[in-house]
C-alpha positions in Angstrom: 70.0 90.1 144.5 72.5 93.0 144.2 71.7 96.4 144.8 72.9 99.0 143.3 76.4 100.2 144.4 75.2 104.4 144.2 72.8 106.0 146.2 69.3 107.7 144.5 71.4 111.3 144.9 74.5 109.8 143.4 72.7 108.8 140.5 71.8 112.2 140.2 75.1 113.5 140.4 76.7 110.9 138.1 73.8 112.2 135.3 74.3 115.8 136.3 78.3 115.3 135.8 77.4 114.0 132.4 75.7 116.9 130.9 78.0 119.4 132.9 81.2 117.8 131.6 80.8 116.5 128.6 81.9 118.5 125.4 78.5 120.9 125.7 78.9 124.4 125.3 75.5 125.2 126.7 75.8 122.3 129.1 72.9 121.4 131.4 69.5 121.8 129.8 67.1 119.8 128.8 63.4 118.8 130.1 62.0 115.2 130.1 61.6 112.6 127.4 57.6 112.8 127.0 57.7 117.0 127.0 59.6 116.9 123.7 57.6 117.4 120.6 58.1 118.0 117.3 60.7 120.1 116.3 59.2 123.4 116.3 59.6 127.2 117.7 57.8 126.1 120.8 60.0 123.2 121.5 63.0 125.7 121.5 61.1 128.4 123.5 61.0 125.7 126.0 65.0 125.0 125.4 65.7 128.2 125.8 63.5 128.9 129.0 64.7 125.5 130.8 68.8 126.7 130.0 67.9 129.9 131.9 66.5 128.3 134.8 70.0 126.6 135.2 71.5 129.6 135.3 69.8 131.3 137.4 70.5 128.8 140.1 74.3 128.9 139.4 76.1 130.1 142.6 78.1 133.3 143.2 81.3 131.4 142.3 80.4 129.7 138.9 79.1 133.3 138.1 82.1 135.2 138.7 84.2 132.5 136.5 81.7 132.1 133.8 81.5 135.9 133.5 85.4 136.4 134.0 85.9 134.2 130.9 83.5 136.5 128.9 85.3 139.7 130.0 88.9 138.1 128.9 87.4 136.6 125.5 86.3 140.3 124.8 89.6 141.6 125.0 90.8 138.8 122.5 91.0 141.2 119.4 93.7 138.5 117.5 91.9 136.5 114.4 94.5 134.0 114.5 93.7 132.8 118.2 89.8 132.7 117.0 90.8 130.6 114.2 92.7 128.0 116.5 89.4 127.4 118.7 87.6 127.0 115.0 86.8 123.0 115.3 86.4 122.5 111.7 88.3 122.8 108.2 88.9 127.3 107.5 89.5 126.5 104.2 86.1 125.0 103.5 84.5 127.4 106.0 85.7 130.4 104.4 84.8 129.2 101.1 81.0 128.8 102.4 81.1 131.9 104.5 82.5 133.7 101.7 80.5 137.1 100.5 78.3 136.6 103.5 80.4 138.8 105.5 80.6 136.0 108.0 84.1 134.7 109.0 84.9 131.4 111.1 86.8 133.5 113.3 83.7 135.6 113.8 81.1 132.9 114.5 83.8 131.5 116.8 83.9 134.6 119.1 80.1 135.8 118.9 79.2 132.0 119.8 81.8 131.7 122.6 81.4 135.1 124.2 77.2 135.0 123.7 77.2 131.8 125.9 79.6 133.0 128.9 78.1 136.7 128.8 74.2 134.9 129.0 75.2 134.3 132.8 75.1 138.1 133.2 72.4 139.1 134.9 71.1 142.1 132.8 71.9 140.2 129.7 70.0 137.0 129.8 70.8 134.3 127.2 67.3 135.4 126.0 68.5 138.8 124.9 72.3 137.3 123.8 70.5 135.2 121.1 68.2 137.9 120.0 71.7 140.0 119.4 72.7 136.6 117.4 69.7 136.4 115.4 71.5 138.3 112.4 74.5 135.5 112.2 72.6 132.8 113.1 69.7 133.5 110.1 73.1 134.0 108.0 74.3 130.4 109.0 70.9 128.9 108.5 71.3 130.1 104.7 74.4 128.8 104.8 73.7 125.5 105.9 70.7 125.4 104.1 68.7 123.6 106.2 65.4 122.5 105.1 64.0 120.6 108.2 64.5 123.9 110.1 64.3 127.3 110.4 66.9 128.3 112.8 70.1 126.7 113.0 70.7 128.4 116.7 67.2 126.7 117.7 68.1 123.6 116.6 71.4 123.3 118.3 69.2 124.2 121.6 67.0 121.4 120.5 69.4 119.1 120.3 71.3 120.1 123.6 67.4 119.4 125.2 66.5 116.1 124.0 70.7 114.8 124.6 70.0 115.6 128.5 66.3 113.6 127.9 68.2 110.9 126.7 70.9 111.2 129.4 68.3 111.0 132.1 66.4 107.7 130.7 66.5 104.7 132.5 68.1 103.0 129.9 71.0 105.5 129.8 71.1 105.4 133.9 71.7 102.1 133.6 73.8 102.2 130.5 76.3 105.0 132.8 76.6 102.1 136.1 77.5 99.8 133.1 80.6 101.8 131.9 81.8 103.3 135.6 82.0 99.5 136.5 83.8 98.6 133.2 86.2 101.4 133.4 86.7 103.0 136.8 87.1 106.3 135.7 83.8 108.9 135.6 85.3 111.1 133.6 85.5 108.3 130.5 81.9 107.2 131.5 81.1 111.0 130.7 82.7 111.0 127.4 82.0 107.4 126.3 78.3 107.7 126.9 77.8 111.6 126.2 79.4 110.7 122.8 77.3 107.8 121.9 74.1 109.8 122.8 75.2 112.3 120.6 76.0 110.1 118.1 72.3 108.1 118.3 70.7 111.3 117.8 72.6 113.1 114.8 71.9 109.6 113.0 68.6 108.8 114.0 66.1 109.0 111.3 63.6 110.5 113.7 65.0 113.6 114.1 65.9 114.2 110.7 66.9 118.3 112.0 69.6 117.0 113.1 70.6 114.4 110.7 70.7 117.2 108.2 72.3 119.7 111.0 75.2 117.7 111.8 75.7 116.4 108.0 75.4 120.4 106.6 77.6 121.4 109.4 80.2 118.9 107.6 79.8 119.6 104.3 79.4 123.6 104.4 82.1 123.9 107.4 84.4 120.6 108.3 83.2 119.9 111.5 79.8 118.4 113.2 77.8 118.5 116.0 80.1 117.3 118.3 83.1 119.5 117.0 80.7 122.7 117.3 80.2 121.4 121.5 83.6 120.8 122.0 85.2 124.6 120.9 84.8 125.4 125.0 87.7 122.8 125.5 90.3 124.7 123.7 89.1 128.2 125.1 89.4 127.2 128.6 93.3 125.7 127.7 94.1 129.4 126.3 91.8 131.3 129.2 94.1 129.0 131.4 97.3 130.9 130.3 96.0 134.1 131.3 96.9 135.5 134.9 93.2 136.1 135.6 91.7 133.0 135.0 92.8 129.1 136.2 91.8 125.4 136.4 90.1 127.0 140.0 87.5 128.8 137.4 87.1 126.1 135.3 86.3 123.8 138.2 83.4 126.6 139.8 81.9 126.7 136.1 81.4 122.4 136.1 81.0 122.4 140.1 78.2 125.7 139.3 76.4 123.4 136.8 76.3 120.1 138.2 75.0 121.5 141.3 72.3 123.8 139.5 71.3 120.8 137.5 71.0 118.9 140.6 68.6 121.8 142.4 66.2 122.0 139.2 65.9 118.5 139.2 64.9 117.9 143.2 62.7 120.4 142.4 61.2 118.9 139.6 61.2 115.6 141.3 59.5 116.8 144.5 56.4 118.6 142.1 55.9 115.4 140.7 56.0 113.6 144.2 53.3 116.3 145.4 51.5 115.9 142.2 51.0 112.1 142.5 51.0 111.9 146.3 49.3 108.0 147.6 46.5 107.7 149.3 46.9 107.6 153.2 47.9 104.7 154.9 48.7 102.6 151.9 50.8 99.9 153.5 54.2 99.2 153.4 56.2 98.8 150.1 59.6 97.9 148.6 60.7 99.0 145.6 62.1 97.0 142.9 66.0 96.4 143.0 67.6 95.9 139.9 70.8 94.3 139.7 73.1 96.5 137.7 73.9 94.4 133.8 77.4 93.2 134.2 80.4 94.9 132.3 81.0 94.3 129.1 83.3 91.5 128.3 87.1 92.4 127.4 88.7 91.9 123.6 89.7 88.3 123.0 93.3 88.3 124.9 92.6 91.2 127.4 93.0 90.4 131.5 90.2 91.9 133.4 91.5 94.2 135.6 91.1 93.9 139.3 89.5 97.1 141.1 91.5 100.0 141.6 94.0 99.0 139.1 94.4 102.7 137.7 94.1 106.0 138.7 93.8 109.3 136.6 95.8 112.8 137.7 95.2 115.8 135.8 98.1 118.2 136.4 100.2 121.2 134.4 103.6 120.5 133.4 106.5 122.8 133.6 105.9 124.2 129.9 102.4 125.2 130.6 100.9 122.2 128.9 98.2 120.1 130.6 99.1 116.6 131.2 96.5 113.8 131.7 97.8 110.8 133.1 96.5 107.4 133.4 98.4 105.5 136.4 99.0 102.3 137.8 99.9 102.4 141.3 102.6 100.1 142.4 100.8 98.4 144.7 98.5 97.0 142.1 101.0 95.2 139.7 100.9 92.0 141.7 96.9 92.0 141.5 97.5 92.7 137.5 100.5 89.6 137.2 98.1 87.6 139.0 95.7 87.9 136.7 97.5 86.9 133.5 97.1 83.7 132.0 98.2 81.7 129.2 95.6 83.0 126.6 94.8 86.3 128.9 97.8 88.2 128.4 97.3 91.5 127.2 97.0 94.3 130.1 94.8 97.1 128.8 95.5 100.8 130.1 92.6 103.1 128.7 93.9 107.1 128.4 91.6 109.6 129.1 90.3 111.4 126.1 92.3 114.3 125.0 90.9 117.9 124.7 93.1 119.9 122.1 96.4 121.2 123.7 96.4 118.4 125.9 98.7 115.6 126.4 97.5 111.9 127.4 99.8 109.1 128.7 100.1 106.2 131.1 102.3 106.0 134.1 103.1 102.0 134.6 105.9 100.4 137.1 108.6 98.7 135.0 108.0 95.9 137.6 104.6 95.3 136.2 106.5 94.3 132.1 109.3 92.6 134.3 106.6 90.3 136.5 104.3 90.4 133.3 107.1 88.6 131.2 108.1 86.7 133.6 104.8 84.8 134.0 104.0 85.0 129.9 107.0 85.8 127.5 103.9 86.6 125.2 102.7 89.4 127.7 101.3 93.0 126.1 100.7 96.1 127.5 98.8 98.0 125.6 98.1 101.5 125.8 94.3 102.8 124.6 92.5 106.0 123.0 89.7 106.4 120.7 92.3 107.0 117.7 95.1 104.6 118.5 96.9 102.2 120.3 99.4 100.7 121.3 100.7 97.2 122.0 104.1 97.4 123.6 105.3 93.9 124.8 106.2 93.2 128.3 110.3 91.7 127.2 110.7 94.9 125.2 111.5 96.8 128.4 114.5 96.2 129.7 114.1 96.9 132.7 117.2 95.9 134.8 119.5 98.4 132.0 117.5 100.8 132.3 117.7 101.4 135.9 120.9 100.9 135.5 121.0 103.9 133.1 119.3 105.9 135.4 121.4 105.3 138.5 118.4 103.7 140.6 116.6 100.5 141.7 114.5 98.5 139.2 111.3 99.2 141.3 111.9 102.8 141.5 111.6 103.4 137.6 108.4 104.3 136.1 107.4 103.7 131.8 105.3 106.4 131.0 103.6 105.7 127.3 102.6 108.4 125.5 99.6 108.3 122.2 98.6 111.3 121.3 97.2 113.4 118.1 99.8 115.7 116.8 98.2 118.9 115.3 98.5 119.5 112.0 100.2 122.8 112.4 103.5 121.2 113.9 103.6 118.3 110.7 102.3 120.6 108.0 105.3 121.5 106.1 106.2 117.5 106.1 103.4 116.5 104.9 103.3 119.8 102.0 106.4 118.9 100.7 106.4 115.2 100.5 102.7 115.6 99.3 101.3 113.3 101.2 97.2 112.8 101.6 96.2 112.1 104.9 93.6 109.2 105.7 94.1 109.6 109.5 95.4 111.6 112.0 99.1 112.3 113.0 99.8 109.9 116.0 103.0 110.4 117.9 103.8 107.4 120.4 106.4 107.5 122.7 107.8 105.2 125.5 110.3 106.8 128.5 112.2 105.6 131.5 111.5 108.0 134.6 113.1 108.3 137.7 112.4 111.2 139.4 113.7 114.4 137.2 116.1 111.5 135.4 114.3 110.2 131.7 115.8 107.5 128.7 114.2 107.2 125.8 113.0 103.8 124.3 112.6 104.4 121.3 114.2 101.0 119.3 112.8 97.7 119.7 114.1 94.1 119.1 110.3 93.1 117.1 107.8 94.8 115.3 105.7 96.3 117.8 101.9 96.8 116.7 100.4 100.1 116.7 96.8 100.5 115.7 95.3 104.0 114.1 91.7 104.0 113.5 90.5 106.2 110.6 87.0 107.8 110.3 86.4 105.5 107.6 87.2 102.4 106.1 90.8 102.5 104.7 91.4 101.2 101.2 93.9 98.4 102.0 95.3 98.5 97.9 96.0 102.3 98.3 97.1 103.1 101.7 100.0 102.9 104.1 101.5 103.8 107.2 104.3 106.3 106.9 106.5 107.3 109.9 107.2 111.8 109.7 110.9 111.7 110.0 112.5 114.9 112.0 114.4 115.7 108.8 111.1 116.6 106.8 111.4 113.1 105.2 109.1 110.0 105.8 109.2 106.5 105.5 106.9 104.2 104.3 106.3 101.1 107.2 104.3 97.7 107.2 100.4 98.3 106.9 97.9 95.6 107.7 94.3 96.9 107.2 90.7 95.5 108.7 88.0 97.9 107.7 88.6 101.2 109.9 91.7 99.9 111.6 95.2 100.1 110.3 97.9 98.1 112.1 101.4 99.3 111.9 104.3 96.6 112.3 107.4 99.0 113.1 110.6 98.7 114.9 111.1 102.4 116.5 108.7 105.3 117.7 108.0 108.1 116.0 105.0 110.3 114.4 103.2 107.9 112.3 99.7 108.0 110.3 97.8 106.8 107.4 98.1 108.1 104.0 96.9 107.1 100.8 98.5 107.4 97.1 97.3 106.2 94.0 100.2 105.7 91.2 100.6 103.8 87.9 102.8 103.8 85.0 102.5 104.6 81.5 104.4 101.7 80.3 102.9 99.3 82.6 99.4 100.4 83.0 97.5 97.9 80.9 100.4 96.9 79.4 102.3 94.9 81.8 101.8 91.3 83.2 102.9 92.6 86.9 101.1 95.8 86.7 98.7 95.0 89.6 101.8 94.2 91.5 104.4 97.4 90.5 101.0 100.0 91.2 100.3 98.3 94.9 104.0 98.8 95.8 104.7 102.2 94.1 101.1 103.2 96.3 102.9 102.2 99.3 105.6 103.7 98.5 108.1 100.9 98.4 109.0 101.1 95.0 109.2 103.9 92.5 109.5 104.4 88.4 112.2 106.4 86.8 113.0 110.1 86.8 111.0 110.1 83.3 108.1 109.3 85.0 108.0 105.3 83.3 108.9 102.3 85.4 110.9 100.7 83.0 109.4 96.9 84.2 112.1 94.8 81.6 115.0 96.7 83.5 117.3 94.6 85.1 117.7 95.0 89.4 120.9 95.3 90.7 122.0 94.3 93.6 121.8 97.7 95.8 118.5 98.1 94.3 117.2 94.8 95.8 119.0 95.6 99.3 117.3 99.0 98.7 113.5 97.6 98.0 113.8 94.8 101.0 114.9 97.1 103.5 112.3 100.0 102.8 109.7 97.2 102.4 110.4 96.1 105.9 110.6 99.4 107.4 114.4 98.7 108.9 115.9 101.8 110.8 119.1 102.6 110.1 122.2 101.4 111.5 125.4 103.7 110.7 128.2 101.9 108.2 130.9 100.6 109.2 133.2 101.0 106.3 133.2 96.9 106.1 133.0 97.0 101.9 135.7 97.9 99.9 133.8 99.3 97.3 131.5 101.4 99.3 132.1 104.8 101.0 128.5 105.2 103.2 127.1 108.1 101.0 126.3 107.1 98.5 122.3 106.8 97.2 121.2 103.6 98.4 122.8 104.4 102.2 121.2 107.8 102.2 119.4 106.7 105.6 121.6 104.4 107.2 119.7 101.4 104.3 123.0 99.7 103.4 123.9 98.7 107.0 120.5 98.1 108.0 120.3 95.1 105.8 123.9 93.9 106.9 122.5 94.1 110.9 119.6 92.3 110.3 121.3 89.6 108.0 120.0 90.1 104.9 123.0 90.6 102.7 126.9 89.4 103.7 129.0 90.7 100.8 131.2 89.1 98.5 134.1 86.7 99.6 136.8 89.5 98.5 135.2 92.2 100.8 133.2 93.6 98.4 129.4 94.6 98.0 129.2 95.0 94.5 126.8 97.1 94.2 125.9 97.6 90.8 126.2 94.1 89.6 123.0 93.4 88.3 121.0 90.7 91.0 120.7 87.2 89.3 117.6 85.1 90.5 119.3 83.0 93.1 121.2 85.9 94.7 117.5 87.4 94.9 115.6 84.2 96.6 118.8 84.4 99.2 118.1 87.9 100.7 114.2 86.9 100.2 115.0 83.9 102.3 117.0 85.8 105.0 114.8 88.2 105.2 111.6 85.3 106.2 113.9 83.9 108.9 114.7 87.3 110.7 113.4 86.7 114.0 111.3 89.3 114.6 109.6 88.6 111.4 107.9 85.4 113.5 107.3 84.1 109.7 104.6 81.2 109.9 106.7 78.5 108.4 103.7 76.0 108.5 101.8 77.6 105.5 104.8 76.0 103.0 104.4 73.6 100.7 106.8 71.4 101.6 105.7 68.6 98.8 107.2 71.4 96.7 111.1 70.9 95.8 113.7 72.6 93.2 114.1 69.1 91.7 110.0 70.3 90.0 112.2 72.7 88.1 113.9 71.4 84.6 117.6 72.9 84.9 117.6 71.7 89.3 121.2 70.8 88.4 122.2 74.2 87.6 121.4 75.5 90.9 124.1 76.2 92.9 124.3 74.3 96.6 124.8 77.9 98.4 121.3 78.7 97.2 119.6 75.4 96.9 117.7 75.1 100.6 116.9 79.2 100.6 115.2 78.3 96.5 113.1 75.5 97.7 111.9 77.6 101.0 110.7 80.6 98.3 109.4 78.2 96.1 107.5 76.5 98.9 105.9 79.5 100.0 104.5 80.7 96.8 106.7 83.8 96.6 108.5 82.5 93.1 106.9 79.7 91.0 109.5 79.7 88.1 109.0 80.5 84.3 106.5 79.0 82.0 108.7 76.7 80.0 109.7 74.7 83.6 112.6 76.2 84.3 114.3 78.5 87.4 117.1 80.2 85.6 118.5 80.5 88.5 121.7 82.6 86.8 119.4 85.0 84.8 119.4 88.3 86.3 116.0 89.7 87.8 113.6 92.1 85.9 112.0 95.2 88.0 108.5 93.8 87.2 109.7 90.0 88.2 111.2 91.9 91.6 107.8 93.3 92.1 106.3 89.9 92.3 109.1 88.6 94.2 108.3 91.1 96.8 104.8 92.0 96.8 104.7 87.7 97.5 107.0 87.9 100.4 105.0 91.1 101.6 101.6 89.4 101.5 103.1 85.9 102.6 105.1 87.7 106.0 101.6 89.3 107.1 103.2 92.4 106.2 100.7 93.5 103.6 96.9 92.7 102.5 96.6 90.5 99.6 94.6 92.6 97.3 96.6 91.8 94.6 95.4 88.0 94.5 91.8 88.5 96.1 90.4 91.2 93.9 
């Protein structure tokens, strides 16, 4: 029978490193499970006496820092920097704070500075919350909490029974369980600090904080969690001041997990004395439990041999923290070793990212050479809470890009970047296009490194998946993924949704999240026999009405339209022209972004014989099944050929003979895959020119049959 791999004191430390660095802002108090009562005035009392008992056993060091920070914050006289540490929405705070002479730059200060100032000696956090009694009555009123009477009290409450929960058995046990899954303490810290958190602000036995943490969103745009975690954006700015550094943050955790540790030995050894055995009781063993194995990987996922990645916390040379997730070189034949057949996605968790900070993985471009080498199919795929990101192993060319870079193939690192883009820095792209959010902003990016050289990958050969995962459930009829363009513009790109996940199929990297649009037509709403299909594509923005605001659905396409709606739809980047057509210059509307070319490069539309596009001649029905047909066989497409129908044939329709042979074979594949089906009297009409509602049909079909988009339309 195992053993457990920690000692009794480095149990102690693990849980002490739990409270002290996880997103607390009164981090390390708390008493034991069977001393919390009802939620009362005595029950905080007790909070509040336990919290200064850790602090009075922080050492000189963790003093000086803690109270350093409180004498810079003081000096902070600048409402807009208050406002940036704010953790929820100042347009809904101010409009509940409003005529209470309360502001969420004011709470933010008087909380931060009353919690680093309580380490003073001749102001204990006693007195500090005595000062705060004014704003925090104000806030109670605010919040209007009814299972309370003290929003300050019951945030100390709540900080007391989290560190009971955190020193359970089951949570002791539940902390060995995710260190041996994932390697890294500081992600045990935040993966099981959150999910205690989480337990108790839904758990219908402490209905406080139920309504706490739902008030707190409703009244201010931020919870529980987002109150705990303001001390993670102070210490980033406090870190840009010449008086305070990553030294001071390090004596504040270092103060508190070793504080934590002396109240507990000291609680331990009164209970030793308190239940001391009788003399000469005999010899005895205590029970060894065998720690619960880690949890299984997602289907596909390699298990990752010990050691496979480390994680260095450093500042990079524009003052920015940089939180990087590495795989030592040493470990990528352990890693190839370790793919399979059906095991061949390499997972690479990032750390979780405090705002200001930037998260990324540092990989060996030997480990996607060997990976694809021993499974063409082989994924790395980069992991955070909000995103990831699924970057296949052949993508990276390695050989050119050390040869870009001027240096061996095993001396160039991929770093991957996924990281949350603050809404500041996309604001006036997403004002002006209008655009409502139903995610975050998630920029991914993928670099060749080699020393101080770096190239960009930035185009790929296949879709390459990226997942975003929303708050809540995404509504798969209304939403999309659109990519921020630098120019202020966005695109609209492939969305597959699965409750809270949205998968993004797209060809490049850029800024990408989920937003969601709701549009009809006063000529086709109600009215029209394709309306479910024009109002899912003119949500996704793929297709859009006239400058009248109709759609116009018995308008005939033509055929730079069509190229128009297929590339969008596909989310092609854009290829510069060429000059190839005789008829086309390159600027005019539908090669605005490079559209016209794209379509050529991919092989979705050749041209006339005589050199021309022809872009206004109006699209006849073959000429549309063609591009629709090209488009299915693009490689990167990997379109699942086996779900056609291939008793269907064009011979089914009445005027077969008056299909032309050039079109023939690309007619039966549509046909077969349920993307056209003909008119009701039998026949193709394979010369008649195609309506905008038919072309809606056409490609919502193609869309849904590719994978590229949920069938709502069909399965409502």
């Amino acid at each position: 029978m195992k053993k457990y791999p920690f000692s009794n004191k480095a149990i102690k430390a693990i849980l002490a490193a739990s409270i002290a660095l996880s997103p607390v802002v009164t981090t390390g108090i708390g008493f034991e499970g069977d001393r919390v009562e009802a939620a009362s005035t005595a029950k905080a009392d007790l909070a509040l006496e336990r919290m200064e008992k850790i602090y009075d056993k922080l050492d000189t060091e963790a003093l000086k820092s803690f109270n350093n920070a409180a004498a810079i914050m003081k000096d902070w006289d600048d409402e807009s920097l208050w406002n940036s540490f704010f953790p929820g929405n100042a347009v809904i705070a101010k409009q509940s704070l409003d005529g209470t002479g309360l502001t969420p730059a004011g709470v933010t200060s008087e909380l931060a500075i009353m919690i680093h100032e309580a380490n003073n000696t001749n102001k204990k956090l006693s007195f500090q919350l005595e000062a705060f009694r004014e704003t925090d009555s104000t806030l109670t009123d605010v919040l209007e909490l009814k299972h309370s009477n003290s929003f300050a009290d019951t945030v100390l409450m709540f900080l007391a029974d989290a560190e009971a929960e955190l020193r359970s058995e089951d949570t002791q046990r539940a902390i060995l369980r995710e260190f041996l899954k994932t390697g890294s303490m500081s992600t045990t810290i935040e993966n099981i600090s959150k999910q205690v958190h989480e337990d108790l602000v839904s758990d219908p036995a402490h209905p406080e904080y139920v309504e706490l943490n739902r008030q707190l969103h409703s009244k201010l745009g931020f919870g529980i969690d987002g109150l705990l975690s303001m001390k993670d954006k102070i210490y980033l700015e406090l870190e840009k001041t010449k008086d305070f550094s990553g030294a001071d943050i390090k004596n504040i955790k270092t103060g508190f997990i070793t504080a934590t540790l002396a109240l507990w030995d000291e609680e331990e050894s009164e209970d030793d004395e308190d239940n001391d055995p009788p003399s000469n009781p005999g010899p005895t063993v205590p029970p060894v439990t065998p720690p619960t194995p880690p949890a299984e990987p997602k289907p596909g996922e390699v298990t990752l041999p010990e050691g496979a990645a480390e994680v260095v916390r450093e500042k990079n040379p524009s003052g920015k923290i940089e939180v990087t997730t590495k795989i030592p070189s040493d470990k990528v034949k352990d890693i190839v070793d370790v793919i399979t057949e059906d095991k061949n996605i390499v997972p690479v968790k990032l750390e979780k990212a405090v705002p200001g900070e930037v998260v990324k993985a540092s990989v060996p471009a030997t480990l996607f050479s060997q990976a694809a080498a021993k499974n063409a199919k082989a994924i790395v795929e980069v992991q955070t809470e909000e995103a990831s990101y699924k970057l296949p192993a052949q993508e990276i060319k390695v050989a050119d890009l050390a040869k870009k870079l001027g240096v061996k193939e095993d001396e160039v690192q991929i770093t991957v970047s996924v990281n949350v883009v603050e809404e500041k820095d996309v604001e006036d792209t997403v004002g002006k296009n209008k655009l409502k959010l139903a995610s975050k902003v998630i920029e991914f990016t993928v670099v060749a490194v080699a020393g101080d050289k770096k190239e960009s990958v930035s185009v790929f050969s296949v879709y390459v998946d990226r997942d975003i995962v929303g708050e809540e459930e995404f509504d798969a009829g209304n939403s999309v993924a659109v990519k921020l363009n630098e120019d202020g513009t966005f695109s609209s790109i492939p969305t597959l949704f699965t409750g809270k996940t949205a998968t993004i199929k797209s060809l490049t990297n850029s800024k990408y999240t989920i937003v969601e649009n709701d549009i009809t037509f006063p000529d086709v709403n109600n009215k029209n026999w394709a309306e479910d299909y024009i109002e899912t594509l003119a949500s996704k923005y793929i297709i859009q009405g006239k400058e009248t605001g109709m759609y116009a659905p018995g308008d005939q396409m033509t055929r730079a339209q069509f190229t128009l709606l297929l590339v969008r739809a596909l989310g092609l980047p854009a290829v510069e022209y060429d000059n190839r057509f005789t008829d086309v210059k390159g600027n005019e509307w539908f090669n605005t972004n490079g559209e016209l070319m794209a379509a050529v490069a991919y092989g979705i539309i050749t041209g006339k014989e005589d050199g021309r596009f022809a872009p206004n001649d109006k699209i006849t029905r073959s000429q549309a099944a063609v591009m629709i047909d090209r488009a299915m066989n693009i490689s990167f497409l990997n379109y699942d050929t086996s779900q056609l129908d291939k008793k269907k044939k064009v011979e089914d329709f009445k005027d077969s003979k008056k299909v032309g042979a050039w079109a023939k074979d690309s007619i039966e594949a549509v046909y077969q895959a349920g993307i056209v089906s003909g008119k009701e009297d039998g026949t193709f009409d394979p010369n008649g020119f195609t309506k905008r509602d038919q072309m809606a049909k056409i490609l919502g079909n193609f869309l849904i049959s590719a994978k590229l988009m949920n069938d709502t339309i069909n399965n409502k």
